[in-house]
C-alpha positions as CSV (number, residue, x, y, z in Angstrom):
1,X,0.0,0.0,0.0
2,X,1.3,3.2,-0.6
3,X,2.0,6.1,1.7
4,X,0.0,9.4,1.7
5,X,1.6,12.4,2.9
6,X,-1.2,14.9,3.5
7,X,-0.1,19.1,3.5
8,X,-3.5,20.2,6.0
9,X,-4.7,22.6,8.4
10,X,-6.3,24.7,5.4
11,X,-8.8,24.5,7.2
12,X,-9.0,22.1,9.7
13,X,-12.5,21.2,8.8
14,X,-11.2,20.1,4.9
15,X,-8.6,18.3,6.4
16,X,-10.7,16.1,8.9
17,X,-13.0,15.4,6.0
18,X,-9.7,13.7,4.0
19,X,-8.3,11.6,6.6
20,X,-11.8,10.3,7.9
21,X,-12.9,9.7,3.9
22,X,-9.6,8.1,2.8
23,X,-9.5,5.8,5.5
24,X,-13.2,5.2,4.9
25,X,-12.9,4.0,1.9
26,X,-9.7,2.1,1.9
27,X,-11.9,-0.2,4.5
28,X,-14.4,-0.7,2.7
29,X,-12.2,-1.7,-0.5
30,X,-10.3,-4.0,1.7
31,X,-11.9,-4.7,5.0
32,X,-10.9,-5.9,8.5
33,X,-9.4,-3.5,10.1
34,X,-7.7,-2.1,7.1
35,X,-6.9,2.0,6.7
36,X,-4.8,4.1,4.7
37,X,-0.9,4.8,6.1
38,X,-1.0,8.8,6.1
39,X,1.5,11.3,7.3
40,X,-0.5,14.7,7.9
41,X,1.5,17.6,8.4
42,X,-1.6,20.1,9.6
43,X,-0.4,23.9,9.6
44,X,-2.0,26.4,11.5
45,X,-4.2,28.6,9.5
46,X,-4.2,31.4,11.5
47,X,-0.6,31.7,11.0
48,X,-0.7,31.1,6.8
49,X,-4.2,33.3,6.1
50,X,-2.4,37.1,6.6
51,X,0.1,35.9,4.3
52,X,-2.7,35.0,1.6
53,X,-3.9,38.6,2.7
54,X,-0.9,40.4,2.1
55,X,-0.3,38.4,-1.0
56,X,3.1,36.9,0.6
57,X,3.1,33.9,-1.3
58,X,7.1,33.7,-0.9
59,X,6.6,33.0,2.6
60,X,3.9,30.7,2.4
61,X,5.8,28.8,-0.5
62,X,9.2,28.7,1.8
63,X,7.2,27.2,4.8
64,X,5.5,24.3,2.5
65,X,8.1,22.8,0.6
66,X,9.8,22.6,4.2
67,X,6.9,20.4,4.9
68,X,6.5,18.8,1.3
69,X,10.6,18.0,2.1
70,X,9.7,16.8,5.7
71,X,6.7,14.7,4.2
72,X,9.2,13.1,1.6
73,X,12.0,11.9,4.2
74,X,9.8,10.1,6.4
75,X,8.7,8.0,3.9
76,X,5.5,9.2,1.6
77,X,5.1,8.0,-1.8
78,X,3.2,10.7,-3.2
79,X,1.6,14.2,-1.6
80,X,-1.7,15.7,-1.5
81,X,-2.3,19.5,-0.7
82,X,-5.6,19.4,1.3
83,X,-6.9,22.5,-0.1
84,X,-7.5,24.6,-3.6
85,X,-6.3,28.1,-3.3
86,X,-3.0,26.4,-2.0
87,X,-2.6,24.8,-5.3
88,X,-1.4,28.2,-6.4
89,X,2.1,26.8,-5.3
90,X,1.9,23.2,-6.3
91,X,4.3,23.5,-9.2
92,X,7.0,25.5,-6.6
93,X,6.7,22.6,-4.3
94,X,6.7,20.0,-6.6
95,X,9.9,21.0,-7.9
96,X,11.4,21.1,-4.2
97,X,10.4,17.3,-4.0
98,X,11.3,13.8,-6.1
99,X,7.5,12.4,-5.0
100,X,4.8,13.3,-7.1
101,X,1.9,16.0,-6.0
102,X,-1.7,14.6,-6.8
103,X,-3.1,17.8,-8.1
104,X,-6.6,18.5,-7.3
105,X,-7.7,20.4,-10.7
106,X,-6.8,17.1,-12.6
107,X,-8.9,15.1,-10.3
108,X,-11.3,17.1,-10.8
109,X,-11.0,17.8,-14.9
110,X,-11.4,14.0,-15.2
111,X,-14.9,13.8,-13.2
112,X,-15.6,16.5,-15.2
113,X,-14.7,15.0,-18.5
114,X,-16.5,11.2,-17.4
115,X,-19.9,12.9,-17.6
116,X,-19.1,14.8,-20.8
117,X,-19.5,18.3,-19.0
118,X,-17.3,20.7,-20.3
119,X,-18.0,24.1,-20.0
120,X,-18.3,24.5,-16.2
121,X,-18.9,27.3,-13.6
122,X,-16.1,27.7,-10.9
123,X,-16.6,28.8,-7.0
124,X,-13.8,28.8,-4.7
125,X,-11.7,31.8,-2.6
126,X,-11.2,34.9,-4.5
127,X,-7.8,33.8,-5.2
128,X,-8.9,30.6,-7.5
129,X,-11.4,32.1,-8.8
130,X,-10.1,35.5,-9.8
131,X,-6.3,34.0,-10.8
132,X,-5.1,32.0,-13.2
133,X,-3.1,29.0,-11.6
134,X,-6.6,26.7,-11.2
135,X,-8.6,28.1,-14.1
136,X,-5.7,27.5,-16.5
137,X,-5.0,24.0,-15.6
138,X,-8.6,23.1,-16.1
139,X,-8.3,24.7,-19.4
140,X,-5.4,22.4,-20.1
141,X,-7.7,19.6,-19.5
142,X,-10.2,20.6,-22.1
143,X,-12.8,22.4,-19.8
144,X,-14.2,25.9,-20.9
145,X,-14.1,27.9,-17.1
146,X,-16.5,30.3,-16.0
147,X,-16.6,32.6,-12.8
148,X,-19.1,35.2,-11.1
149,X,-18.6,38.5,-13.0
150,X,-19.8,40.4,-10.3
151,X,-17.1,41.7,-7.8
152,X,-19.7,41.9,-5.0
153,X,-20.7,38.4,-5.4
154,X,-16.7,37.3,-5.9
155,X,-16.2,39.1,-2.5
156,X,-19.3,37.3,-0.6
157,X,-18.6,34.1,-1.7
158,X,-14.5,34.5,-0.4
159,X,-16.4,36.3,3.0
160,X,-18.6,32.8,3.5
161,X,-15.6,30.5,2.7
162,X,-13.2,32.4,5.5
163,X,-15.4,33.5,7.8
164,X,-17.9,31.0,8.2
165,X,-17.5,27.5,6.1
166,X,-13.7,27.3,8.0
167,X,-14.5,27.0,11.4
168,X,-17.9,24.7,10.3
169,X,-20.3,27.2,10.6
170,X,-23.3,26.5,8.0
171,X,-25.7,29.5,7.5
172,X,-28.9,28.8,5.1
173,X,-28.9,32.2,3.7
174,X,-25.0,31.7,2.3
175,X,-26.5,28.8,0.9
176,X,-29.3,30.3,-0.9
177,X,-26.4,32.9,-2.1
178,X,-24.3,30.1,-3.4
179,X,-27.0,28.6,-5.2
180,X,-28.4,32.2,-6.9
181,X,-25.1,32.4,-7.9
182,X,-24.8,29.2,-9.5
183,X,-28.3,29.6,-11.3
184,X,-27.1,33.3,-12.4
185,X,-24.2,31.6,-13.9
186,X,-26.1,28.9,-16.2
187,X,-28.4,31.8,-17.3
188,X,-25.2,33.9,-18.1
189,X,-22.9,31.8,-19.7
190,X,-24.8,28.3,-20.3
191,X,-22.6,26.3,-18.2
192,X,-23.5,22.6,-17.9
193,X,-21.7,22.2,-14.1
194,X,-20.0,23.4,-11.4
195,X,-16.7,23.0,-9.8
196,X,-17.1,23.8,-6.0
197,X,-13.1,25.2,-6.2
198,X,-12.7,25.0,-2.2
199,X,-12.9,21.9,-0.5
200,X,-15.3,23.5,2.7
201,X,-17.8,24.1,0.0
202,X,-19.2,20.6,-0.5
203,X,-20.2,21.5,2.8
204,X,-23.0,24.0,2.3
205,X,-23.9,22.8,-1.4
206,X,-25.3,19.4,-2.5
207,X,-26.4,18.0,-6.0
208,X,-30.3,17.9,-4.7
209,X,-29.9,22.0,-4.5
210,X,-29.4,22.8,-8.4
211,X,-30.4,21.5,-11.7
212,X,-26.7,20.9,-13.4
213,X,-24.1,18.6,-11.9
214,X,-21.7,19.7,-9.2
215,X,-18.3,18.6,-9.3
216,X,-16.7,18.7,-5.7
217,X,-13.0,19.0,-5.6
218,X,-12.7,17.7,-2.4
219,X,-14.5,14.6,-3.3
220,X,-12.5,13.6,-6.9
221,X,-9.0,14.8,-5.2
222,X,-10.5,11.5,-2.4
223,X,-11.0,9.2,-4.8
224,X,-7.7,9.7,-7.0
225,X,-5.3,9.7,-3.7
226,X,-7.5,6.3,-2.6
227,X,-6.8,5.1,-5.9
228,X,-3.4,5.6,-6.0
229,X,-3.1,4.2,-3.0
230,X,-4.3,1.0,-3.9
231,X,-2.8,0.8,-7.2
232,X,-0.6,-2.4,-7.8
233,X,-2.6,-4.1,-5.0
């Protein structure tokens, strides 16, 4: 079985959601008392998110490739980055490491692709939504990306992620905003799906509360690490 070396703590409520789904499902592939062999280095958020803020991505790179390199020496085969926005740095920390990085936007690209849905809305922080290092590597993958055009809305749903979906707080009116969102978006551009870009946001929105698919990053970056995992076994 192969060895999972987890980069959490962005947030804490995505990472608990990976180690209890992994192990999950590893069990119920292989049963008794089988689980996944993880190594989870979980940051504190509080000390990472004013560097997002500031847009001091050189310090936030520095600290996880430390950890990616930690990660590597004790013994993981391969990494996964708990989180989207944080994906901003993949290649950086991929090339401070010999182990592979499971990146989540081509977990998600090939859900995507399965059900022939190609021209998709994206949610997520301001950060994937509004830059380019998530939208362009679903491009790569043959997906045509939409976001919210309105600032205000862009804003609201980065406020919701932060402020409330981070610490588990669930509020029905930021789900009704999600979702008016959503449906603005297939009136707007025609998109066939949506990529819920944050791994907390599979936590306020579900595929009974819209009419197109939803494509939940959190959910397809699961399934490819388990799969790896097993591979060969």
């Amino acid at each position: 079985m192969k060895i999972v070396g987890i980069i959490g703590g962005m947030s804490c409520e995505s990472s608990k959601h990976y180690y209890e789904r992994i192990n999950s499902i590893i069990n119920s592939k292989l049963g008794d008392l089988n689980t996944a062999e993880i190594i989870m280095y979980s940051v504190n958020f509080q000390d990472i998110e004013p560097y997002m803020r500031r847009n001091d991505w050189d310090t936030i790179e520095k600290k996880l490739c430390d950890i990616a390199k930690k990660l590597e020496s004790i013994g993981a085969d391969i990494i996964i980055i708990a989180t989207n926005t944080i994906h901003k740095l993949a290649d950086k920390i991929q090339s401070s490491i010999n182990i592979p990085i499971l990146h989540i936007a081509d977990c998600v690209s090939n859900e995507c692709l399965k059900q022939n849905v190609r021209k998709v809305g994206l949610l997520g922080t301001k950060y994937t939504m509004t830059e380019d290092f998530f939208k362009n590597r679903l491009t790569q993958n043959g997906l045509s990306v939409s976001i919210p055009q309105n600032e205000e809305d862009i804003m609201e749903i980065d406020r919701i992620i932060f402020k409330e979906l981070c610490i588990g707080n669930i509020e029905s009116s930021s789900k009704e905003y999600y979702i008016n969102v959503i449906n603005n978006m297939v009136k707007d551009f025609g998109i066939e799906g949506v990529i819920l870009g944050c791994t907390e946001i599979e936590m306020l929105i579900h595929a009974q509360d819209l009419k197109i698919p939803i494509f939940d990053t959190t959910k397809a970056h699961i399934n490819s690490t388990v799969n790896y995992i097993l591979e060969n076994i």
